[in-house]
N, C-alpha and C positions, 0 to 999 in steps of 0.2 A: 683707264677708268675702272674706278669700284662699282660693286652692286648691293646694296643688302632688301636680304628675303625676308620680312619678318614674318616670325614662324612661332612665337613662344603661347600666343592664347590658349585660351581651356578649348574653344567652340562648345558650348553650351549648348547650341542649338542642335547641332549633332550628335547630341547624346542620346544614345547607350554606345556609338560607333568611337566616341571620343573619350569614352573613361578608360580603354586599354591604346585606344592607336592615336597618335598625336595628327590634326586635322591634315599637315601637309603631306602627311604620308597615305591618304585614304585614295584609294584607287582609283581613276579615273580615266574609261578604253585601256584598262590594262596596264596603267602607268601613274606610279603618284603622283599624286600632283605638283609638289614641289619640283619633280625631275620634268616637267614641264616648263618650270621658268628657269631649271637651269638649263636645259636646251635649248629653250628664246636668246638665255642670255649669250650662251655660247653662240650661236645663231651670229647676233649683233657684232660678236667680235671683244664682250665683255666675260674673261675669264679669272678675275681676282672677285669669290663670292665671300659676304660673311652675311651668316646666317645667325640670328637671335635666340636661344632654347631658355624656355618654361617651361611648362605643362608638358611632361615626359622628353623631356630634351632629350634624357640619355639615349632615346629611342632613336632619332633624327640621326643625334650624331653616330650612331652606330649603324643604319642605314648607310651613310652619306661618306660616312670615313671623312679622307681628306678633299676628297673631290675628283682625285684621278682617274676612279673607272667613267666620271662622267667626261674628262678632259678638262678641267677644271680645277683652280685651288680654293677652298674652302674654309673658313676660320670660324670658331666660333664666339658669340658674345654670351657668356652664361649669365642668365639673371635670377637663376632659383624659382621658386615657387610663394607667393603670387610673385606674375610677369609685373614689367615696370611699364603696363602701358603703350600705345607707340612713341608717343614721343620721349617719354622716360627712357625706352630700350633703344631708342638711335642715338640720343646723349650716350647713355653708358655705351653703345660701341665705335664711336666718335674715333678712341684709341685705335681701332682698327682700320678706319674708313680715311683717315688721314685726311691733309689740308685742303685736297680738291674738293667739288662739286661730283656725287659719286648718285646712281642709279638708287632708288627705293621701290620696292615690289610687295606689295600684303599677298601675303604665303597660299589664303584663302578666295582667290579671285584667280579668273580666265580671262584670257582676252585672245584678237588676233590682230590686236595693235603690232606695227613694227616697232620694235626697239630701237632697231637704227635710228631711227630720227631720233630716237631722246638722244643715243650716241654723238649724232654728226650734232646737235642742237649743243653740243658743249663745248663745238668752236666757236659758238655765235652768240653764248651766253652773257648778256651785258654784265659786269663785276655789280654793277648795282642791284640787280634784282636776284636773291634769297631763296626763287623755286620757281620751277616749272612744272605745272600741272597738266597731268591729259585728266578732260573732264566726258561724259556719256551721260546716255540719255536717262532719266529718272526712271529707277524699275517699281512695282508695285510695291516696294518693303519702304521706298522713298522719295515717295511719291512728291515729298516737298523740296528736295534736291536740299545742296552743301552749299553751292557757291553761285554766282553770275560771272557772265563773260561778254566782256565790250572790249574791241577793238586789241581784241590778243592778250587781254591784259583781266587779272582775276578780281571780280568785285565780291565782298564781304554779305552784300543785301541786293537780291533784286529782284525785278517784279516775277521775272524768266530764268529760273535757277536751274542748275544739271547738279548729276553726281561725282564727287573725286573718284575717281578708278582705283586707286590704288597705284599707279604707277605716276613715279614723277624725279623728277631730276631738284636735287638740295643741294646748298650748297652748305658746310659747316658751321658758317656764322649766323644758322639761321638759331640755332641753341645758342648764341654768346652769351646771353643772358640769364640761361636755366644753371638750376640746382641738380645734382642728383637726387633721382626718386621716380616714382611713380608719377607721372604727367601726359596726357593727350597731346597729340598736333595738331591737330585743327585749329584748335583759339592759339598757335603758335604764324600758322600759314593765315589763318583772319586778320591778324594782328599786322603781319607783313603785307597781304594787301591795300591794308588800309592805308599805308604808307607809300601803295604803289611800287611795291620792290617783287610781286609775282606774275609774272605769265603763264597765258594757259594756253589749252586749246581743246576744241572738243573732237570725239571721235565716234565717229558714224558704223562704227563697226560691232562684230561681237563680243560682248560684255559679259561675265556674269560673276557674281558673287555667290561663292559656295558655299554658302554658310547653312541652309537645311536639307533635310535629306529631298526635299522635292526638286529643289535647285541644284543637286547634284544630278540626279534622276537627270532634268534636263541637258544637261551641259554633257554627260556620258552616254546620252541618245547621238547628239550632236558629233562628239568626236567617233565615238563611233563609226560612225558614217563617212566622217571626212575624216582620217586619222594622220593625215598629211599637215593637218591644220596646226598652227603655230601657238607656239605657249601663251 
């Protein structure tokens, strides 16, 4: 199985920290943050990574090489400057992520979800359904949540919504229909449940999105402390 990091945004939010260092490399207990989910990933047993560069790509890939001091092989999808988006930037690296159903991870977010289960969850993944979602609990920045979740399976509208994590299992066909460009996933993955072709699931565990500097403060109190704790 593949994995890809997306890693190419500006982070806005974390600027003046994000106009020289590219977000997934900002340091968190001593360690970037991207070398966090490619440890989870290696962890799981998932060593074929491609990573997405935007916003100071060169920097990434010159951090990250090919992947080997991590144990790991590493490819990259370049998109220039502006990034193509998420779901613009999983189209264009589609070439790289091949035919199967392969791991996606936003470059900006923590967790101590196991991976494995996305891993074992792609021998049991019905051909019908398009994505698997881990969904968590709405944090203050969203507070109105993404999606609903009945009976495993991901609802578009409902009265009791959670937030996508970032992490989720796609499978190719879920872009059969896109263009090249800049385009979001979400009205891609809404689109698909409405049709009934995504499962989800929610996760009771630690969450966060690193997206300002208060929420990194938290999250590096945190590891800190536990530094054992998983990507």
């Amino acid at each position: 199985m593949k994995a890809m990091i997306l890693a190419a945004g500006r982070g806005e939010r974390m600027r003046p920290i994000t106009d020289v260092t590219p977000k997934p490399l900002i340091p968190v207990a001593g360690k970037p943050l991207i070398e966090w989910h490619i440890s989870a990933l290696k962890a799981a047993g998932v060593s074929d990574i491609v990573v997405n560069l935007g916003w100071l790509g060169e920097r990434l890939r010159e951090h990250l090489g090919d992947g080997s001091v991590f144990g790991v092989s590493i490819a990259y999808a370049e998109e220039g400057w502006p990034a193509l988006e998420t779901g613009g930037g999983i189209h264009h690296a589609l070439p790289l992520l091949g035919a199967a159903p392969f791991l996606l991870l936003n470059g900006d977010v923590w967790t101590d979800y196991p991976l494995a289960q996305l891993v074992d969850r792609d021998g049991n993944f019905p051909e019908s359904d398009l994505a698997h979602l881990i969904l968590v609990a709405n944090p203050a920045h969203n507070l109105r949540g993404d999606f609903g979740l009945a009976g495993g399976r991901l609802i578009p509208a409902c009265a009791e919504s959670f937030t996508f994590s970032g992490l989720s299992l796609l499978r190719p066909e879920l872009f059969a229909d896109c263009a090249p460009g800049a385009f979001p996933l979400a009205p891609l993955l809404r689109d698909a449940a409405i049709r009934g072709r995504v499962s989800a699931e929610f996760h009771d565990g630690r969450w966060s999105d690193v997206g300002t500097p208060e929420r990194l403060a938290a999250i590096e109190t945190l590891l800190s402390s536990a530094p054992e704790q998983p990507a």
